[in-house]
N, C-alpha and C positions, 0 to 999 in steps of 0.2 A: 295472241299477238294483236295489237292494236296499234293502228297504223293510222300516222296522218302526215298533212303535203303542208312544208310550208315553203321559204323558200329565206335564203340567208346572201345581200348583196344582189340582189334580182335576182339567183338563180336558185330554180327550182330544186326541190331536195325531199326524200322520201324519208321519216325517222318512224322507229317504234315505240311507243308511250312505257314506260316503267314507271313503278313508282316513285321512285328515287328524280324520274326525270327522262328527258329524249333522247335516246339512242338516235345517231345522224350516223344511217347507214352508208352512205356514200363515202364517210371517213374509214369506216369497218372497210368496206370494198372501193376502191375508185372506179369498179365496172358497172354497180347499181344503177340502174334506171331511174330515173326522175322526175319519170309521170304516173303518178300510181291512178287514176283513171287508163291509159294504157297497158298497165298492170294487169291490173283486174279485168281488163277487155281480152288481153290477148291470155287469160289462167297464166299468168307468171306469178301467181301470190308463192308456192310453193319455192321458189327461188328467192323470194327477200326472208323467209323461212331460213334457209340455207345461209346467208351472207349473217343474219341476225345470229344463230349459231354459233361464226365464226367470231362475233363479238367476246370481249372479255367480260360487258357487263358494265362500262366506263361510260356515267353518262356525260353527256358532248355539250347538252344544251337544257337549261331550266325553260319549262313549257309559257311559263308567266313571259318571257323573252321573245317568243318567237313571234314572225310574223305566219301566222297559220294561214292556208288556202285552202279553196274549194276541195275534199278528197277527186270527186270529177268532175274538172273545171268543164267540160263539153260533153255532155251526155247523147249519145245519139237520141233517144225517146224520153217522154217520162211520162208512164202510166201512172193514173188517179182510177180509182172504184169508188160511186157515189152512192153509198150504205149511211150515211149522217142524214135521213129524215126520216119520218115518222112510218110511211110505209112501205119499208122493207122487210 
């Protein structure tokens, strides 16, 4: 499953990448979440699992169309390891 955030009209929107094109889970379900940084904080990936599922398969939106966002627009941390010089 490959998941990204874009957002249609300012509002925020979770879809699943296929090849055919983006599945826009919020149309599959009207209860889906809309912050997939939220998502993946609070382990609800297993639940857009479940709403994708329920999909027929019917892509919603052409990926060249969308306006795509950060997947976690507000990262609490972000860890770097500095292994790129010579004496490591």
């Amino acid at each position: 499953m490959r998941l990204l955030a874009f957002t249609i009209d300012h509002q925020p929107r979770i879809g699943a990448l296929t090849d055919a094109g983006v599945i826009d889970l919020s149309l599959v379900d009207a209860g889906t979440p809309t912050d997939l940084g939220a998502v993946i904080k609070n382990g609800r990936l297993a639940e857009l699992a479940t709403i994708l599922a329920k999909s027929d398969g019917t892509v919603h939106h052409e990926l060249d169309c969308l306006d795509l966002q950060l997947p976690v627009a507000t990262p609490g941390k972000i860890l770097c390891l500095g292994l790129n010089y010579m004496d490591h």
